[in-house]
VOROSE-168835 format. One line per field, with one value per residue (C-alpha): residue number from 1; residue in three letters; x, y, z. Coordinates in Angstrom, 1 decimal. Example, Ala and Ser with C-alpha at 12.3 -4.5 7.8 and 13.67 -1.06 7.14 Angstrom:
2
nr	1 / 2
rest	ala / ser
xx	12.3 / 13.7
yy	-4.5 / -1.1
zz	7.8 / 7.1
***
This chain:
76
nr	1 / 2 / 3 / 4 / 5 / 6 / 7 / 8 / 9 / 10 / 11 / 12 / 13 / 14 / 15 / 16 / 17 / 18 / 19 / 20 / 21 / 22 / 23 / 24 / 25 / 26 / 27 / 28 / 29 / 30 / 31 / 32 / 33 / 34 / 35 / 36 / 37 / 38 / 39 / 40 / 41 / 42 / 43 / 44 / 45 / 46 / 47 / 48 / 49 / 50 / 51 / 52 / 53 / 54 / 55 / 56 / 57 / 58 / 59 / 60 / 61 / 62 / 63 / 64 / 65 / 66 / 67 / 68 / 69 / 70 / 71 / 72 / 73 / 74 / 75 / 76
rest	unk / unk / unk / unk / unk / unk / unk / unk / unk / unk / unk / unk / unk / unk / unk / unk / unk / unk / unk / unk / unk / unk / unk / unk / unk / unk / unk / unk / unk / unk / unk / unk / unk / unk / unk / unk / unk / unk / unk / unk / unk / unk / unk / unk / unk / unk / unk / unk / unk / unk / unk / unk / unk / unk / unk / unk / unk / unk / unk / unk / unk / unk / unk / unk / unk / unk / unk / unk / unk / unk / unk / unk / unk / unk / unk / unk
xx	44.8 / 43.1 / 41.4 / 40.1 / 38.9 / 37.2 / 36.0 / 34.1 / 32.7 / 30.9 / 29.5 / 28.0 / 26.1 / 25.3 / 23.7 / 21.8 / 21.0 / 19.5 / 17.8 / 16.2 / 14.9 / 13.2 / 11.5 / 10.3 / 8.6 / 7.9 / 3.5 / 2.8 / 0.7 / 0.5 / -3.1 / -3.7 / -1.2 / -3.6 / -6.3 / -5.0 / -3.7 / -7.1 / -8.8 / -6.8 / -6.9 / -10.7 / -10.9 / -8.4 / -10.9 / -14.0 / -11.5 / -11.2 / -14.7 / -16.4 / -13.8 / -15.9 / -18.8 / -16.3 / -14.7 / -18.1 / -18.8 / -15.0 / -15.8 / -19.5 / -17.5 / -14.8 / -16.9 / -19.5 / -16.9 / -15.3 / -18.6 / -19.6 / -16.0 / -17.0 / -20.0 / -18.6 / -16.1 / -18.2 / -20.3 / -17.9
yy	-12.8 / -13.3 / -16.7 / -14.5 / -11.9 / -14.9 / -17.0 / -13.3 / -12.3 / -15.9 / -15.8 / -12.2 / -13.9 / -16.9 / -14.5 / -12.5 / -15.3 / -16.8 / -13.6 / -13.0 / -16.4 / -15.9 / -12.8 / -14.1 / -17.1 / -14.9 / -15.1 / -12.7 / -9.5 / -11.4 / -11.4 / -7.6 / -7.0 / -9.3 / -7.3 / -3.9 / -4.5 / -6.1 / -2.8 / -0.7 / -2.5 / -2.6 / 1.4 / 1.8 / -0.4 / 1.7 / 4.9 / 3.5 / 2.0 / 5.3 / 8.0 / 10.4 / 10.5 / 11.2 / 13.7 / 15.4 / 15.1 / 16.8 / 19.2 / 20.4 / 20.5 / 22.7 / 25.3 / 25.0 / 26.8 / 29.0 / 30.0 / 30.9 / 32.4 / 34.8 / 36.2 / 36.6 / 38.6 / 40.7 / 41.0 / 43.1
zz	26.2 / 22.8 / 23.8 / 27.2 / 24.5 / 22.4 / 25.3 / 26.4 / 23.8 / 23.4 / 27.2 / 26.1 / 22.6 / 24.6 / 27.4 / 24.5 / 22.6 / 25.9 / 26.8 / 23.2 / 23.5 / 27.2 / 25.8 / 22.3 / 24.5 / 27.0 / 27.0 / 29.5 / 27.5 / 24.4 / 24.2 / 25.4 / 22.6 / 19.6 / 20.9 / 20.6 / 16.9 / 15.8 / 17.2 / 15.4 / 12.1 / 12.6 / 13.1 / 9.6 / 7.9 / 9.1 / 8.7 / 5.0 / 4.4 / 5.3 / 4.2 / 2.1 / 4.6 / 7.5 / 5.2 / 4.7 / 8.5 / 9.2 / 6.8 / 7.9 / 11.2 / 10.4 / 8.4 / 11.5 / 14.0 / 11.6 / 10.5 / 14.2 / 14.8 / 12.1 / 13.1 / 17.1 / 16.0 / 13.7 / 17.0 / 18.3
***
């Protein structure tokens, strides 16, 4: 009973262990995927790069609509 037990448990690490190494070689997507990562580090290292002047622009934004929001509501 124990050495069905044993002989079990190795045909389920041999099936993961098979499966993990189909889908590490697996090369379907791969590209799409190095694409997608190299866009988004680009748009941190803008994000960084130009931080205050997006934090200026954000700003001017934000006191742009409150601004107006103010004076529509004093309208009426």
């Amino acid at each position: 009973m124990l050495k069905n037990a044993v002989d079990m448990f190795a045909n389920v690490l041999l099936a993961a262990k098979c499966k993990l190494n189909e889908w590490a070689h697996d090369e379907k997507g791969e590209v799409n995927i190095i694409a997608i990562i190299i866009i988004i580090a680009i748009a941190i290292a803008l994000a960084i790069i130009f931080r205050n002047n997006l934090k200026t622009l954000f700003d001017q934004i934000w006191t742009s609509i409150f601004g107006s929001v103010g004076q529509a509501t004093q309208q009426y």
